[in-house]
C-alpha positions in Angstrom: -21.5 -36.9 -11.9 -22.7 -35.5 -8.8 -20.9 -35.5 -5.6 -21.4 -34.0 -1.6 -18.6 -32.4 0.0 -18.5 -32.2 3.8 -16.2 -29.1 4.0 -15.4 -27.2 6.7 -17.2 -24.1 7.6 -14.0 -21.9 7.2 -13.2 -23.2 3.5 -16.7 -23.7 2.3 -17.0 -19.9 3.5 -14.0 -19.2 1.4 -15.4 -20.6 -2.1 -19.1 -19.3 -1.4 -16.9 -15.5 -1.0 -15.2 -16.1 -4.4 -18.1 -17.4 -6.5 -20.1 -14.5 -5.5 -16.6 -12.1 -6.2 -16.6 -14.0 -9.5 -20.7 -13.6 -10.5 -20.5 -17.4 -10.6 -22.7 -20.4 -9.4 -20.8 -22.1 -6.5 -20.3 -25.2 -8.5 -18.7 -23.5 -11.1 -16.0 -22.7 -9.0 -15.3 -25.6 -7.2 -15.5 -27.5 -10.3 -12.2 -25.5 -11.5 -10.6 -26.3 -8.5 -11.0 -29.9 -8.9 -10.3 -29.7 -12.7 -7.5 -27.4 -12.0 -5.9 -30.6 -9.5 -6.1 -33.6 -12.0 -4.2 -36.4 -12.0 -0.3 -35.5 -12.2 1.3 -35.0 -15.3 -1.9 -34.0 -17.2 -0.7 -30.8 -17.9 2.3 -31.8 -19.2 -0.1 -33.6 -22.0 -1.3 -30.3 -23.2 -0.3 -29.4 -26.7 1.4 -25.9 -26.9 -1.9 -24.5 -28.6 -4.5 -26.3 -25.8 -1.8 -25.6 -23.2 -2.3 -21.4 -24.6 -6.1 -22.0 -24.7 -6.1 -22.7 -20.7 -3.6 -20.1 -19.9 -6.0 -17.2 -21.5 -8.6 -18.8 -19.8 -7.8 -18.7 -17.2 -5.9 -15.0 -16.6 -9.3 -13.8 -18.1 -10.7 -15.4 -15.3 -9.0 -12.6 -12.9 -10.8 -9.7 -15.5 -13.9 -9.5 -12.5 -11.2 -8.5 -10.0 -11.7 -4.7 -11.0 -7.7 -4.1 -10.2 -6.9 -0.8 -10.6 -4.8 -0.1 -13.9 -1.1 1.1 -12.4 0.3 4.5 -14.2 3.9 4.3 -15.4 4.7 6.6 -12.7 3.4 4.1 -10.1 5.6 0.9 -11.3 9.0 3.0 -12.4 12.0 2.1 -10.6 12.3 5.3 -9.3 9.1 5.2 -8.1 9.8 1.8 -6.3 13.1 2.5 -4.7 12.6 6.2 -4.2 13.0 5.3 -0.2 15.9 3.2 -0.6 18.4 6.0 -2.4 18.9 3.6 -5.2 
C-alpha cells in the first residue's frame, strides 16, 4: 500500500537525517516506525523465538552508529566515581 504523509518540516527533517545516518532509503525507515507502533498488544503475541528474532534485529540496526568500543578502564567503577570519593 502506498500512503502520503503531510509532516512537518521539523520531523520530516528528522527521518530524512536518520535514513541517510542509517545508508537507508527514507521509506525504509519510516516504514519501521510505523511497524514498530502496531496495534497494542501485538508484541505481546510474539513467540519467545520471533520475539528474539526482532530484538537482534533490531540492536543490529544500531551496528551503523560507529560508537566507539569503551576500554575497561573507561566503564570501571573507579573510573566512574573517581570524582565522588566513593
Amino acid at each position: 500500500m502506498t500512503v502520503t504523509l503531510d509532516l512537518p518540516p521539523h520531523v520530516a527533517q528528522a527521518y530524512l537525517a536518520e535514513a541517510q545516518a542509517r545508508g537507508l532509503p527514507l521509506a525504509d525507515v519510516v516504514r519501521e516506525v510505523l511497524m514498530a507502533s502496531q496495534l497494542p498488544g501485538t508484541a505481546a503475541e510474539l513467540g519467545p523465538d520471533e520475539w528474539m528474532r526482532e530484538y537482534r534485529a533490531w540492536a543490529h540496526s544500531h551496528d551503523a552508529d560507529q560508537l566507539p568500543i569503551l576500554s575497561d578502564e573507561a566503564i570501571s567503577r573507579e573510573s566512574i566515581y573517581e570524582d565522588r570519593g566513593l
